[in-house]
N, C-alpha and C positions, 0 to 999 in steps of 0.2 A: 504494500500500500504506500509505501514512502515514495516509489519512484515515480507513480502520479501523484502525489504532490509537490517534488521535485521538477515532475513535464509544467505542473500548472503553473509553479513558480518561472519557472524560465519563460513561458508564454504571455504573463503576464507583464516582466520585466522588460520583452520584446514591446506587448502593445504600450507603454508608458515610453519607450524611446521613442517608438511611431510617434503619439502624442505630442510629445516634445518637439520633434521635426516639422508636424505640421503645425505645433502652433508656431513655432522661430518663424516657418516659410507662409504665411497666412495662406494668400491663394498663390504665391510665387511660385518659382524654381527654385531649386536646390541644385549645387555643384557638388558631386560626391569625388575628392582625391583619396584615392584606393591607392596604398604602397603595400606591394608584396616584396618581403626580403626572403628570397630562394637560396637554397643553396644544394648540392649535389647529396642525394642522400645516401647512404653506406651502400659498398655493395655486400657479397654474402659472406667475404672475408676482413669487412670491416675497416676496409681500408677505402677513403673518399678517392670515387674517379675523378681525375686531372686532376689530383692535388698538386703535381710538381708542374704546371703549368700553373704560369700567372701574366695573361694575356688579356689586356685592356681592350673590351670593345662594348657594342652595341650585344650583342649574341653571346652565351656561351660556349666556352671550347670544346666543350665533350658533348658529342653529337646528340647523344641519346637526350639527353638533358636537354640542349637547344631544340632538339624537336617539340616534345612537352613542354619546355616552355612558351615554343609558339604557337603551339595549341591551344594551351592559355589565353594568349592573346588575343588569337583567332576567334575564340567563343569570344571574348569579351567583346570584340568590336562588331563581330557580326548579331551577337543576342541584346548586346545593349547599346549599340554606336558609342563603345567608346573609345578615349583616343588613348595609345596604350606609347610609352615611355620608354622602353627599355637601358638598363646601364650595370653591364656586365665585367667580372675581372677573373675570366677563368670558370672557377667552380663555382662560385658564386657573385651574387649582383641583387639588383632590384629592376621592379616593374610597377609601374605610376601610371594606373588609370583613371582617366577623368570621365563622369560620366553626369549627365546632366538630365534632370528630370523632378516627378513629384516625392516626398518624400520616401512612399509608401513605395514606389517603384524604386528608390535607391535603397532601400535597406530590404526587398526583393534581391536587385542585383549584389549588394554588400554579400547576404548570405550565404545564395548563389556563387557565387563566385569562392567563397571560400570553401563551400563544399564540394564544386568542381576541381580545386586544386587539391583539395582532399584526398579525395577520389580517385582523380584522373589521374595524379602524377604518383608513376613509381622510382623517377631518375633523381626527381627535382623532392624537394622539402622545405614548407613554408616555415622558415624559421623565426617569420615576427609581419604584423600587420602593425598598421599608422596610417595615421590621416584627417583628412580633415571633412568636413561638410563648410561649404558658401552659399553666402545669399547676394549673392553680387560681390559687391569686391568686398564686403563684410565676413569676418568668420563668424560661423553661428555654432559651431561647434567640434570638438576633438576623440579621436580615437586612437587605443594602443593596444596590442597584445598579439595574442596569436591564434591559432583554429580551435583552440578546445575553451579559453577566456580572453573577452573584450571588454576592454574599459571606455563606459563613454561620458565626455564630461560637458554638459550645455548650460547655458545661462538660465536662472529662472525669472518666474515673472516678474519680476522685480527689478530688474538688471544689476543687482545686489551681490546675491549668493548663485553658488554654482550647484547642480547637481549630479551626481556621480550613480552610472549605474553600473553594474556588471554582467553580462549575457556570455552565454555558450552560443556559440552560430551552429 
């Protein structure tokens, strides 16, 4: 019985950020910046592919891994037009997607997306999420952590205090 009160709690903490988002965005737009930090995940003798590469670019160097991560990409721009960032150093890098819409549809695509990278990647491993949500060139609010805990912190009605919540995606 605990773990549906546990489901309900986390369901709930979700619709309270929703909340949040659409009151910051009234009937606006929201700007979602999505920072995925990747890095190559172990293989099955524990030792990281391309570790002894350290090769500065856009892509990374070990195929497998650059594949998945443009598959990443791929979803994201094709499921949610967004514009995807990439900045790579070998085995690992990051990816900054911006994606622009209603609240309700970015913390859709927020979830999404971290459950695709989840899921989908066996090379790559999401070692830390950030970012931010705008309301034009205003921030309206911050996020940090990784695929199993998120921290998000918004202004209340007041423009006073902040509030802080915690979610699993």
């Amino acid at each position: 019985m605990q773990g549906i009160g546990k489901l309900k709690l986390g369901l709930e903490e979700w619709k309270r950020i929703e909340g949040d988002l659409v009151r910051i965005a009234a009937a606006d737009q929201l700007e979602l910046l999505l920072n995925f930090t990747l890095v190559t995940a172990e293989d099955e003798g524990g030792e990281h592919v391309g570790e002894e590469e350290h090769v500065h670019g856009l892509m990374p160097s070990d195929q497998e891994f650059a594949r998945e991560v443009g598959d990443l990409m791929d979803y994201a721009v094709k499921t949610y037009k967004a514009d995807a960032h990439p900045h790579f150093h070998g085995d690992h890098g990051t990816v900054l997607f911006v994606i622009r819409g209603g609240p309700r549809d970015l913390l859709k695509a927020f979830r999404d997306l971290i459950e695709y990278a989840r899921s989908s990647c066996e090379r790559c491993a999401v070692h830390g999420i950030d970012g931010e949500f705008h309301l034009g060139e205003d921030l309206a609010g911050i996020y940090f952590g990784d695929v199993y805990k998120v921290t998000f912190i918004f202004p209340a009605e007041d423009g006073r205090r902040l509030r802080v919540y915690e979610a699993h995606p």
